[in-house]
C-alpha positions as CSV (number, residue, x, y, z in Angstrom):
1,X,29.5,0.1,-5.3
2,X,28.3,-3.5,-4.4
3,X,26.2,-3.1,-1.4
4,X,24.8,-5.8,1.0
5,X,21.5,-4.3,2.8
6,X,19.8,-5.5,5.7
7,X,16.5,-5.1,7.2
8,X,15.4,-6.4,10.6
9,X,13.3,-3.7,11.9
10,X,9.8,-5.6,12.0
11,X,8.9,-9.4,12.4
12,X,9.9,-10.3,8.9
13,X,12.8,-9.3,7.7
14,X,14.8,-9.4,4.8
15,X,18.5,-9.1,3.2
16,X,19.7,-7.5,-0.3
17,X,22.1,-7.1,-2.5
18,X,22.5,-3.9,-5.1
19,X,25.3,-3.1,-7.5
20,X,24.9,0.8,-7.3
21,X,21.2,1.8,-8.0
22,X,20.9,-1.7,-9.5
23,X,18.9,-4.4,-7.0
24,X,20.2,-7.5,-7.9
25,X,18.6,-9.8,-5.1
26,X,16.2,-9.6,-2.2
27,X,15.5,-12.3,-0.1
28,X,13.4,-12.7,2.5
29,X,14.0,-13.7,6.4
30,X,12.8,-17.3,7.8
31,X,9.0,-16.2,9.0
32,X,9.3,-19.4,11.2
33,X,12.9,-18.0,13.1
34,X,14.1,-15.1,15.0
35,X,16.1,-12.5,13.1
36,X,19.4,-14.0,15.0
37,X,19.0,-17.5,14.2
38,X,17.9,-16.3,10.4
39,X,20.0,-13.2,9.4
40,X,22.7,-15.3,8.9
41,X,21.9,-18.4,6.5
42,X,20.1,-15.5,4.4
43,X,23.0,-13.3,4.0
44,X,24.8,-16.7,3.0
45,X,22.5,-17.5,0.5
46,X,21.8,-14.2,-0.6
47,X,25.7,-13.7,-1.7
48,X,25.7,-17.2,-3.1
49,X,22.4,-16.3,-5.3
50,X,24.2,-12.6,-6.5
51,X,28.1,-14.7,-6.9
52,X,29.5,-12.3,-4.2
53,X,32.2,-13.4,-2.0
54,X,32.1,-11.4,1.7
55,X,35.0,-9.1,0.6
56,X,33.0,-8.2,-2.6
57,X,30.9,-6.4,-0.6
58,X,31.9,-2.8,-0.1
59,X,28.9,-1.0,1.4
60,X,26.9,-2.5,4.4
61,X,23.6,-1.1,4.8
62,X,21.4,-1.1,7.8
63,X,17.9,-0.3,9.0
64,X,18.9,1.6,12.8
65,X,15.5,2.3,13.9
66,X,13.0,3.1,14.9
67,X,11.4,-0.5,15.4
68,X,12.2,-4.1,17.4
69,X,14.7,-3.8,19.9
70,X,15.4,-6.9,19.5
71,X,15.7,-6.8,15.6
72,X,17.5,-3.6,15.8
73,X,20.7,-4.9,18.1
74,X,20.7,-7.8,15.5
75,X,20.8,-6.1,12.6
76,X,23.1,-3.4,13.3
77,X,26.0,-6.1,15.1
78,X,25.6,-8.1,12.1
79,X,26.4,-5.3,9.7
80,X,29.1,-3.8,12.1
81,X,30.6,-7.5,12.7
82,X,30.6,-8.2,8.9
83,X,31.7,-4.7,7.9
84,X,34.6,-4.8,9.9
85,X,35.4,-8.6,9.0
86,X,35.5,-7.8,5.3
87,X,37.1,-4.0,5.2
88,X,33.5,-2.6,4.2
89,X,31.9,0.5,4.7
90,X,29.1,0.9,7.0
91,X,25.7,3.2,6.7
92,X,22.6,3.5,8.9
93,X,19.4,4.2,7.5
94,X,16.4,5.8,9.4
95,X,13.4,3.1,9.3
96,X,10.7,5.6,8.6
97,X,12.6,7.2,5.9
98,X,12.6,3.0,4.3
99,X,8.7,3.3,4.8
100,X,8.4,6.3,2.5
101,X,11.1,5.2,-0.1
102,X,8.3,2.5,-1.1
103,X,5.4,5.1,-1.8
104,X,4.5,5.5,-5.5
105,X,5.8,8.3,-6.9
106,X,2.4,9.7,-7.8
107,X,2.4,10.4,-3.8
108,X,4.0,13.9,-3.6
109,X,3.5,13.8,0.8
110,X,3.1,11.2,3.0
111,X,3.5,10.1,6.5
112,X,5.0,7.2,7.6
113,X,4.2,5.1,11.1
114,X,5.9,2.6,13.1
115,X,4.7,0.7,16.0
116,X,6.4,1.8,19.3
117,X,4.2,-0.8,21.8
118,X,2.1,0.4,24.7
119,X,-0.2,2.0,22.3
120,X,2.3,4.1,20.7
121,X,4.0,4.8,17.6
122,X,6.6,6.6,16.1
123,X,5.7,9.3,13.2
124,X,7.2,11.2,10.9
125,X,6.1,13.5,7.7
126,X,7.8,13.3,4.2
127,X,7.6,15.9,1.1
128,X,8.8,14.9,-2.3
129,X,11.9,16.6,-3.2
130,X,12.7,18.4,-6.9
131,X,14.8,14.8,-7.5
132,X,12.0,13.1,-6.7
133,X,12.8,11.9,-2.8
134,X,10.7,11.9,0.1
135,X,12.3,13.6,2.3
136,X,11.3,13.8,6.2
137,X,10.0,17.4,6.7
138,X,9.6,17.0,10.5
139,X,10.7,15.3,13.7
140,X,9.6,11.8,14.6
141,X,8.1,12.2,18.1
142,X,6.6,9.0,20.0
143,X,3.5,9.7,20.5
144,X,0.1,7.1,21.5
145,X,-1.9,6.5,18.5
146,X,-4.8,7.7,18.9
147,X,-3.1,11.2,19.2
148,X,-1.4,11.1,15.8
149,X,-4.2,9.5,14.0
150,X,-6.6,12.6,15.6
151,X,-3.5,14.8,14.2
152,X,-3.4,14.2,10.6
153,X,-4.2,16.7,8.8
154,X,-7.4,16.3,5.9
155,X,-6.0,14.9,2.3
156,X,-3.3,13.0,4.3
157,X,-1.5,9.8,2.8
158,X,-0.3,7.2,5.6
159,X,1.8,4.5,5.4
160,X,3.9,2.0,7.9
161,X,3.3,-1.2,9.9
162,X,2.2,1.1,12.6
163,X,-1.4,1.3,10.8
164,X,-1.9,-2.3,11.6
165,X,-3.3,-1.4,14.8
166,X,-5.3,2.0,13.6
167,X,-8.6,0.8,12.7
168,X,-10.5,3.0,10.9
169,X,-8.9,6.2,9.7
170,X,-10.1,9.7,10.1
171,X,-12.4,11.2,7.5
172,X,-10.4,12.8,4.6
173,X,-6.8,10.8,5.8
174,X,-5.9,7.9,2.8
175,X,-3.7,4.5,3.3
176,X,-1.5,3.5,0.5
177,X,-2.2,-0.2,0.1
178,X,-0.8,-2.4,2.6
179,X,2.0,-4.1,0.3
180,X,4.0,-0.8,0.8
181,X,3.8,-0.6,4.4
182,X,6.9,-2.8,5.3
183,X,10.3,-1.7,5.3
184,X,12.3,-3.5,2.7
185,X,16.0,-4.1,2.7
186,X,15.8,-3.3,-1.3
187,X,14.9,0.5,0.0
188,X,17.6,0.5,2.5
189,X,20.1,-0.9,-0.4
190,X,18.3,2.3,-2.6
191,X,18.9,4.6,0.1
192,X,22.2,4.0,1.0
193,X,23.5,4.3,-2.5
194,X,21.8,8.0,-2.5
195,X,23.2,8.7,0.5
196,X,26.5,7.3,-0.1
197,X,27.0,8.8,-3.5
198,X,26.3,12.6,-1.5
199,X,29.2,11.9,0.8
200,X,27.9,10.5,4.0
201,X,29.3,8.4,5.7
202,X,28.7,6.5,9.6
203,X,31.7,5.3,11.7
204,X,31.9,1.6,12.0
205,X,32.4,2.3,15.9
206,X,29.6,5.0,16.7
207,X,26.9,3.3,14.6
208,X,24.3,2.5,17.0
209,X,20.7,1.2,16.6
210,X,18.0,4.2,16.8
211,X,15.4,3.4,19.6
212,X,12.1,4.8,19.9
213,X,11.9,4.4,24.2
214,X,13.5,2.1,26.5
215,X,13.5,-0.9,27.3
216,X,10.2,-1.7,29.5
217,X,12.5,-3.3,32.3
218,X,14.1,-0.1,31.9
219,X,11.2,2.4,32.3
220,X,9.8,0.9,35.1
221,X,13.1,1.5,37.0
């Protein structure tokens, strides 16, 4: 199964390529360019780097959220657009679940934590399966910071881009190191093959990104 991932849920992104469980290629996104003037030159290069043609790729895989609205409605047309172009199949993966799909596998329960703006986040609770998967083992409610963070229970392991923001954590709560916080295309190309390979599947037509709130503009109506 040749998949091409994609990642666009935070400021820098990134694209991937995996032949089954196998990553072949990550690249990164353009730090100096939106996710819509970027995604595209990467993904080009990205197949070029791996010696794909577009209709090599039969499995598109896609970060839906939570996380940028903006890099959310990017991400998901792009894999949609070039799904549908090339005959693929196309999966959404849950962001948070791509947060704790980096955690070392020494970490047996963690929570993960996105930034939602307005000082809120988005949070959700993961146990380590019998295979070896964490697994969400809760919802993902938005809820302000401050709340979670007082929340968390003692021993707890946190990780997610939402900790930028978190200052200093409660006595007896843990961060993994910051190089696992970020969501990684490579963990969406991981995750998809999992989920693939147990039979799920997403409609090209009813994929739609996962959002966390509304809009602002929206809210305010």
């Amino acid at each position: 199964m040749r998949i091409l991932a994609l990642e666009t849920t935070e400021a820098i992104g990134s694209v991937a390529a995996a032949a089954g469980d196998k990553l072949l290629a990550q690249q990164q996104l353009n730090p100096a360019q939106r996710s819509a003037q970027s995604l595209a030159p990467a993904i080009r290069a990205l197949l070029e780097e791996v010696g794909w043609r577009p209709g090599d790729v039969e499995l598109v895989a896609v970060s839906v959220g939570p996380g940028s609205f903006t890099g959310l409605r990017v991400g998901v047309t792009t894999a949609k657009v070039f799904a549908y172009a090339v005959g693929a199949g196309v999966l959404g993966i849950n962001t948070l679940e791509v947060i704790a799909a980096a955690a070392p596998p020494e970490v047996t329960s963690l929570h993960a934590v996105m930034e939602a703006q307005r000082g809120d986040v988005v949070a959700q609770a993961f146990r380590r399966d019998p295979n070896g998967w964490l697994q969400p083992a809760g919802p993902a409610p938005l809820v302000p910071l401050r709340a979670w963070l007082a929340g968390l229970p003692p021993g707890a392991i946190v990780s997610g881009p939402g900790l930028v923001r978190a200052g200093d954590l409660p006595p007896g709560v843990a961060a993994l190191d910051p190089a696992y916080w970020a969501p990684t295309a490579a963990n969406v190309a991981r995750l998809a093959q999992r989920h693939y390979a147990a039979g799920r599947r997403d409609d090209l037509w009813g994929l739609i990104p996962h959002y966390s709130r509304r809009p602002a503009a929206e809210e305010k109506v």
